[in-house]
N, C-alpha and C positions, 0 to 999 in steps of 0.2 A: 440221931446223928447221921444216919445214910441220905435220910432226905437232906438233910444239909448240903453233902456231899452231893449228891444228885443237881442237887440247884445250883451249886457252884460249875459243875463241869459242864452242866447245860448251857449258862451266861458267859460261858468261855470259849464256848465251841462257837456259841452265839457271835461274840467279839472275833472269833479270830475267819467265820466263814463272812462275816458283813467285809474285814478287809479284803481277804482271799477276792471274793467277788470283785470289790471296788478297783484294788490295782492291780490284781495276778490273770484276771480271766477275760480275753480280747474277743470272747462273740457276741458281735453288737446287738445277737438278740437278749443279753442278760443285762443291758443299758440300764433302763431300771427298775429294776429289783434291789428291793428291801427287806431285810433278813430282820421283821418281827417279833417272832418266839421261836424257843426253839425246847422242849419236852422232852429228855432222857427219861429213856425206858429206868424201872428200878435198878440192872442188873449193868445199866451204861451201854447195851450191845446196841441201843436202837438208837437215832435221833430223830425226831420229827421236827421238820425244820418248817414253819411257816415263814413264806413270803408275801411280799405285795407288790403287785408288778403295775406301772401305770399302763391304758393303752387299753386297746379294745378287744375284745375276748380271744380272736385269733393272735392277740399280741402276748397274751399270758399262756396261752397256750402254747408258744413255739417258745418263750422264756421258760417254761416247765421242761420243755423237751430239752433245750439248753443244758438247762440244770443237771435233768438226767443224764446228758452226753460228758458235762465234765465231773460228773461225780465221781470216777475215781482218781483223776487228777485234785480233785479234793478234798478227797479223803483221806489219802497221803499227803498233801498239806499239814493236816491236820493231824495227825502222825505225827511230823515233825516238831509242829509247834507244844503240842497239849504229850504231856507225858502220860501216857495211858497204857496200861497192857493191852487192851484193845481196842482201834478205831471203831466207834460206832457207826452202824451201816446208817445213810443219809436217805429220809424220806421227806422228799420235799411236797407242803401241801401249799397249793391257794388260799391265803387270809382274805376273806372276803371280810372281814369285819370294820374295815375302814372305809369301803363302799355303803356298807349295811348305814354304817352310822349317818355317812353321809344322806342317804336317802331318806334317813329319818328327821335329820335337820330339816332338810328342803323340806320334805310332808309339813313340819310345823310349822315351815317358814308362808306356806300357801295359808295353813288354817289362819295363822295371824294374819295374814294381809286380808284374808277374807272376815274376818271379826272387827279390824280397823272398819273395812271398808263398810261394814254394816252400819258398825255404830254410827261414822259419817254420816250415812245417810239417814239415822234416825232424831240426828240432832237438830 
């Protein structure tokens, strides 16, 4: 029953930081960022909020810094919104995982061109 609980206030806080970001928060370095997952500790005190920020590594990096500058303006947000006895403290991580996959793609997409281009030339 707690993990239930657990997964619900996470997909909530999830929903309610994707708005926050989208139409509450005016530094253009948080443009785009994407609120991924986001991991409630057992006890609710922690969040770990993964995002994924497009743009080139010093772009996610000053998007990180971002995050960390308006986190207590959204953490009180979120206060407001999510009834909770206490706001959970906001750890925002890098999802590399939608890069990860991407490069995996591409990798496959070389070996097949280069397997077409084989066979081509064996026929």
């Amino acid at each position: 029953m707690a993990r239930i609980r657990v997964s619900r206030v996470g997909e909530q806080v999830k929903k309610e930081l994707s708005q926050i970001l989208q139409r509450e928060i005016k530094d253009p370095r948080i443009g785009f960022v994407t609120v991924t997952a986001v991991e409630m500790s057992g006890d609710l005190q922690i969040a770990k909020v993964y995002v994924s920020v497009l743009g080139s590594p010093e772009q996610k990096q000053q998007a990180l810094a971002a995050l960390e500058k308006a986190k207590g303006y959204i953490r009180t947000e979120i206060g407001r919104r999510i009834k909770l006895r206490l706001v959970p403290d906001l750890m925002f991580v890098m999802d590399e995982s939608l890069e990860h996959s991407e490069h995996i793609n591409r990798l496959l997409r070389e070996v097949n061109n280069r397997e077409l281009g084989d066979h081509e030339s064996n026929v």
